[in-house]
Each structure stands twice: as structure tokens, then as C-alpha cells.
C-alpha positions as CSV (number, residue, x, y, z in Angstrom):
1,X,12.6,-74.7,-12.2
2,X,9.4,-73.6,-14.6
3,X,8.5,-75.6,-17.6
4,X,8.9,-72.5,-19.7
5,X,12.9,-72.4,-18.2
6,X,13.5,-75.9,-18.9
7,X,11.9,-75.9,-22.8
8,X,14.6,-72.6,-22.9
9,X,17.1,-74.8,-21.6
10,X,16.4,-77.5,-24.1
11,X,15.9,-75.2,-26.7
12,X,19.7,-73.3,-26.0
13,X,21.0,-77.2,-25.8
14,X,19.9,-77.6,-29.0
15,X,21.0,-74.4,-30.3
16,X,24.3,-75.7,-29.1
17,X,24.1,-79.1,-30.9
18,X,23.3,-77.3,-34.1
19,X,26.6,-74.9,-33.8
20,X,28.7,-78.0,-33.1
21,X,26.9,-79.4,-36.1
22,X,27.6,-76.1,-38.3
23,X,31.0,-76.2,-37.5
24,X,31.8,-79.6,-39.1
25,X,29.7,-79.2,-42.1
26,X,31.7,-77.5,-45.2
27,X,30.6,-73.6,-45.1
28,X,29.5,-73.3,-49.0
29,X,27.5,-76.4,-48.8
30,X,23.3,-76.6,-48.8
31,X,23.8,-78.5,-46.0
32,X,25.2,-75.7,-44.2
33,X,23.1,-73.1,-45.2
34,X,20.0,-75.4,-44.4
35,X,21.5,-75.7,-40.9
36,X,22.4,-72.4,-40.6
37,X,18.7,-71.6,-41.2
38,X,17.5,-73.7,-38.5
39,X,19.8,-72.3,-36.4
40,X,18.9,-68.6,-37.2
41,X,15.1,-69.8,-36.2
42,X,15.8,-71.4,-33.2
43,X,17.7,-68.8,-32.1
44,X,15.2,-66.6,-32.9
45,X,12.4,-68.3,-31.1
46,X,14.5,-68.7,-28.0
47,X,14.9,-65.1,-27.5
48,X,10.8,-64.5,-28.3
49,X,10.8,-67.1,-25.3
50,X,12.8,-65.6,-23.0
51,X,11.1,-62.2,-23.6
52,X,7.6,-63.5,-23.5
53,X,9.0,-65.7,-20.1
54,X,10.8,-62.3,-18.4
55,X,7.5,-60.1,-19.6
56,X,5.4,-62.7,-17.7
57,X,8.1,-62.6,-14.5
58,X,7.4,-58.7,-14.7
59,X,3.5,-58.9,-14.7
60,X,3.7,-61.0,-12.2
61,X,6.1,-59.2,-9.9
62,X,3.9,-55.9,-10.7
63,X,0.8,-57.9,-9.6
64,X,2.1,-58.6,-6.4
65,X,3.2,-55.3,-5.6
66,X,-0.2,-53.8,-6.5
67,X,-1.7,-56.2,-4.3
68,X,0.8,-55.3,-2.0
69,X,0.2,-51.9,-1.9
70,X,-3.9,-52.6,-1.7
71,X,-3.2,-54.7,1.8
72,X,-1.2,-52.4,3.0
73,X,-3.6,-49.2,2.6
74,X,-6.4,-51.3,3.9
75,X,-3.8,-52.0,6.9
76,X,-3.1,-48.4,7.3
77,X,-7.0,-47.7,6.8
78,X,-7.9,-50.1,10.0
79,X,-5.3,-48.8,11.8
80,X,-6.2,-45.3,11.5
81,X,-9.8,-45.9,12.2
82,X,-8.9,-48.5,15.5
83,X,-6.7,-45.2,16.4
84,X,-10.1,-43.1,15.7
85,X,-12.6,-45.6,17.9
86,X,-9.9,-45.5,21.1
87,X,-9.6,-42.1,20.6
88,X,-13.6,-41.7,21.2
89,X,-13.8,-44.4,23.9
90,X,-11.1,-42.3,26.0
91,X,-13.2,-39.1,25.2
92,X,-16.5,-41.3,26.7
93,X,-14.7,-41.9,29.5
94,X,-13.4,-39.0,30.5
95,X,-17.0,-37.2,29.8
96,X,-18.6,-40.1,31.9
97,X,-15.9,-39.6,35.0
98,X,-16.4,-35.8,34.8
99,X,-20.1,-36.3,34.7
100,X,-19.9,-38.7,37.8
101,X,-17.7,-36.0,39.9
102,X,-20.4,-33.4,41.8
103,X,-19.9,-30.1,40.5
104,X,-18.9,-29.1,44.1
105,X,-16.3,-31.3,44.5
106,X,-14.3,-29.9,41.5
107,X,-14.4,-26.4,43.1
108,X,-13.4,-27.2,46.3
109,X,-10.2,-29.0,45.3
């Protein structure tokens, strides 16, 4: 587990605490309201957390994929031109054998 998922985790633990809290206090009292503030704010930056913590999950999933996709079209490019460089060897070849036949030879057959 992250550091940023464990400070959420306190954070909701707390958030927790505070609502058993509220629940004992008398609801017209400062006390209460005071508590109820804090409550409202820590709420508050727990959700800012968890969307600054899942934005930072999606740039870094989007990251990966762009790299990713960058290997993999420099795969596919090396591939194609190891295709192309066997292709021309084969070609050399076959010029070289045909060149090494006598002319003759191929019309008598």
C-alpha cells in the first residue's frame, strides 16, 4: 500500500472517529457545530485526495501505455525492416546462383 492510500486511510479513520464523536454531542450545541465543521473539512479534503491520488493512477497508467505503444511500433519497425534485409539477402542469392549457372546450361535443361 502507497503512502498517499494509507494517509486516506487515516484520514477516513478519522472521519469515522469524528461521526462517532458527533453523534454523542447534543445537536444544537457549539460543540457540535464546531465538530461538524471539522468534519465537513476533512471530508472534504479526503475526497480532493482521492481525486488528486486516482488522477495520478490515470497519468500514470496513460504513461505506460504511450510508452507501450512507442516499444511496440519500434518492435513492429525492426521487424519490418529484418523482413526487408532477408528479403534482399534471398534476392542476392538467387542473382548470385543464376549468375554462377552458364547460360548454356539453363537452355539445355
Amino acid at each position: 500500500m502507497e503512502v498517499e492510500e494509507r494517509a486516506l486511510m487515516n484520514i477516513a479513520a478519522s472521519e469515522f472517529d469524528e461521526l462517532r464523536i458527533l453523534s454523542k454531542l447534543p445537536k444544537g450545541s457549539e460543540i457540535y457545530k464546531h465538530k461538524m465543521q471539522q468534519y465537513k473539512e476533512m471530508s472534504a479534503m479526503r475526497a480532493e485526495m482521492e481525486k488528486i491520488l486516482q488522477e495520478q493512477k490515470f497519468e500514470k497508467i496513460r504513461r505506460e501505455f504511450e510508452r507501450q505503444k512507442i516499444e511496440d511500433e519500434r518492435r513492429y519497425t525492426h521487424e519490418q525492416w529484418l523482413e526487408e534485409q532477408q528479403k534482399l539477402l534471398l534476392e542476392a542469392k538467387l542473382q548470385m546462383a543464376a549468375q554462377a549457372i552458364p547460360e548454356d546450361d539453363i537452355y539445355e535443361q
